[in-house]
C-alpha positions in Angstrom: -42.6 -41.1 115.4 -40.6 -44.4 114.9 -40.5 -47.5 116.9 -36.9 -46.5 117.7 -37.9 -43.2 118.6 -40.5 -43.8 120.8 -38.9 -45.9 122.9 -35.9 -43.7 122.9 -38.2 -41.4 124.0 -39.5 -44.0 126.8 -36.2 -44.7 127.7 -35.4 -40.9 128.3 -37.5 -40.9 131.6 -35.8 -43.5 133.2 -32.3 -43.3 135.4 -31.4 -46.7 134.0 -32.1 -48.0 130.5 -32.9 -51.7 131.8 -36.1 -50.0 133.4 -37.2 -49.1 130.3 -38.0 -52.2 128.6 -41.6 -52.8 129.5 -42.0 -49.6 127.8 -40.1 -50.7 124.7 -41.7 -53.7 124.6 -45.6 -52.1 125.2 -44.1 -49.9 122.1 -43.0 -52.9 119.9 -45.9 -54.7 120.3 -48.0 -52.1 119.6 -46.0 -51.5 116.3 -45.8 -55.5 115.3 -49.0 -57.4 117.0 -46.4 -59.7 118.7 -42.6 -60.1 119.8 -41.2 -62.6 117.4 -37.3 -62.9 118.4 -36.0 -60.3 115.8 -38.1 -57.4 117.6 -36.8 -59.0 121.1 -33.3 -58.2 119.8 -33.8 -54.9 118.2 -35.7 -53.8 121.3 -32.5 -55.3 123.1 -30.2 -53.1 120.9 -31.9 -50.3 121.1 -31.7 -50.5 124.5 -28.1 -51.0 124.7 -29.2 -54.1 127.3 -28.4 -57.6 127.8 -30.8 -59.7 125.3 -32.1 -62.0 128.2 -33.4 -59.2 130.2 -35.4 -58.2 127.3 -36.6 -62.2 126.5 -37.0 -62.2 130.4 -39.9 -60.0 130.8 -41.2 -61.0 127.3 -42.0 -64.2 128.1 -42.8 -64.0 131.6 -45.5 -61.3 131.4 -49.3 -62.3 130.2 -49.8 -59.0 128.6 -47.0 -59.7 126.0 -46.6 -62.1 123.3 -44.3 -63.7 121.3 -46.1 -65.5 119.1 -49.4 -64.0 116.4 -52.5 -63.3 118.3 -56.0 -62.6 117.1 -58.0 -59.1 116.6 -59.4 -59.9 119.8 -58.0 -61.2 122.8 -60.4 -62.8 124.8 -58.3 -63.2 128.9 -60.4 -64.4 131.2 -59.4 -64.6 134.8 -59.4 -67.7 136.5 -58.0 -66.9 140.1 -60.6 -67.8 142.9 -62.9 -65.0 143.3 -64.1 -65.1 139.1 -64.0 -69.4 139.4 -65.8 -69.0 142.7 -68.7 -67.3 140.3 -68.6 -69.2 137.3 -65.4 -68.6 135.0 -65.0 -72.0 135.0 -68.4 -72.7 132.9 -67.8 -69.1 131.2 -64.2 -70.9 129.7 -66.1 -74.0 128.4 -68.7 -71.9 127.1 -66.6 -70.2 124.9 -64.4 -73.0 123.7 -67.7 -74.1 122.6 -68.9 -70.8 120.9 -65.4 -70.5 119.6 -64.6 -74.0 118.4 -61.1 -73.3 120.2 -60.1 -74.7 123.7 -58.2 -72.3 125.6 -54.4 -71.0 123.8 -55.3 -71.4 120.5 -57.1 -68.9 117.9 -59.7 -69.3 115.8 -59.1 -69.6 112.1 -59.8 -66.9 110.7 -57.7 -64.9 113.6 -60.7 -63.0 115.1 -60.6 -64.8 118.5 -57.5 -65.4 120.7 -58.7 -67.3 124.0 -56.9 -67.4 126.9 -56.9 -67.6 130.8 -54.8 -65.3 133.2 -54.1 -65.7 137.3 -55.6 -62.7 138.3 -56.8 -59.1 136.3 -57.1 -57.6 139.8 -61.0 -56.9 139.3 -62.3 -59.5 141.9 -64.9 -56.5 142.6 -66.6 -57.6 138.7 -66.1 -61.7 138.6 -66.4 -63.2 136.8 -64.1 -60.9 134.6 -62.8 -61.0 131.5 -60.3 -58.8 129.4 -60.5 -57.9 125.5 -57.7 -55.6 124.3 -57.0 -52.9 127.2 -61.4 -53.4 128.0 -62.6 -54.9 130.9 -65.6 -56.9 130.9 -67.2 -57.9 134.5 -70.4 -59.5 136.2 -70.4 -62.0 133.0 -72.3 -64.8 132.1 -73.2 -66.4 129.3 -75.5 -64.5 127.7 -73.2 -61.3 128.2 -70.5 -63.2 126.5 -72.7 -63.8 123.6 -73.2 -60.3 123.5 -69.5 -59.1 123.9 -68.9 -61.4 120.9 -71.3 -60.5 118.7 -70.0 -57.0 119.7 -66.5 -57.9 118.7 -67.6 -59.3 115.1 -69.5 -56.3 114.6 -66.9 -54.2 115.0 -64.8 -56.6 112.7 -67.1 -56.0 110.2 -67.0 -52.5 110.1 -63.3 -52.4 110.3 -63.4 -54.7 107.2 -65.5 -52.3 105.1 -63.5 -49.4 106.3 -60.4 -51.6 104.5 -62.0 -52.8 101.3 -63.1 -48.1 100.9 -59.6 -48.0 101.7 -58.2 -49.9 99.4 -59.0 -48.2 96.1 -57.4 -44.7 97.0 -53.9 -46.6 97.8 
């Protein structure tokens, strides 16, 4: 199914097509990594909605982004209950493993790192979130883990591409 097609699709279930542009945009960024301004639009047009409802929610929303992000995007939470047990440390931590303060990506785009209000998991803090995965009770050593996890799996995913790659 085609971007278009699947947020058609998206769009279908809703009484008014302006509700359906989390959807689209979930459904573009899945498609592109990001929202540069030329998938805002054709999400727009699609639509048949203003532009600036689309931009809107695009830029006001953590869990979208309009500019590249890497493999893995580290979010940790830094409302009160996770800096009340240590996300504070956890953030410099990682800026240190990472050699990347918080915003910016490492250089060879494994590592995206950046801090969100609140990932409603107070029950786990310090919390942090990697792609759609939660990661609670943290500490340094976990974190460690987690990104040595996260490399692994890079790895693979890398040998998986280079057996690929001869067949194309």
């Amino acid at each position: 199914m085609t971007m278009r097609e699947e947020i058609e699709a998206a769009a279908a279930r809703y009484p008014d097509r302006r509700s359906a542009i989390m959807p689209a945009l979930m459904i573009a960024q899945k498609e592109h990594g990001h929202l540069p301004g030329p998938v805002l639009e054709e999400v727009a047009q699609i639509l048949g909605v203003e532009r600036v409802w689309v931009y809107e929610l695009a830029t006001f929303y953590t869990l979208f982004h309009t500019e590249p992000i890497g493999r893995f995007h580290l979010q940790l939470c830094d409302n009160v209950s996770c800096m009340l047990c240590g996300s504070e440390a956890l953030l410099t931590h990682l800026e240190k493993t990472l050699g990347i303060r918080k915003g910016e990506t490492t250089p060879d785009g494994a590592f995206t790192l950046s801090t969100v209000e609140c990932l409603g998991a107070c029950e786990m803090a310090p919390v942090m979130q990697v792609g759609d995965d939660y990661h609670g009770n943290l500490d340094a050593a976990r974190l460690d883990a987690l990104l040595e996890s996260c490399r692994a799996a890079e790895r693979v995913t890398s040998v998986e591409r280079a057996a690929a790659a001869p067949g194309e």
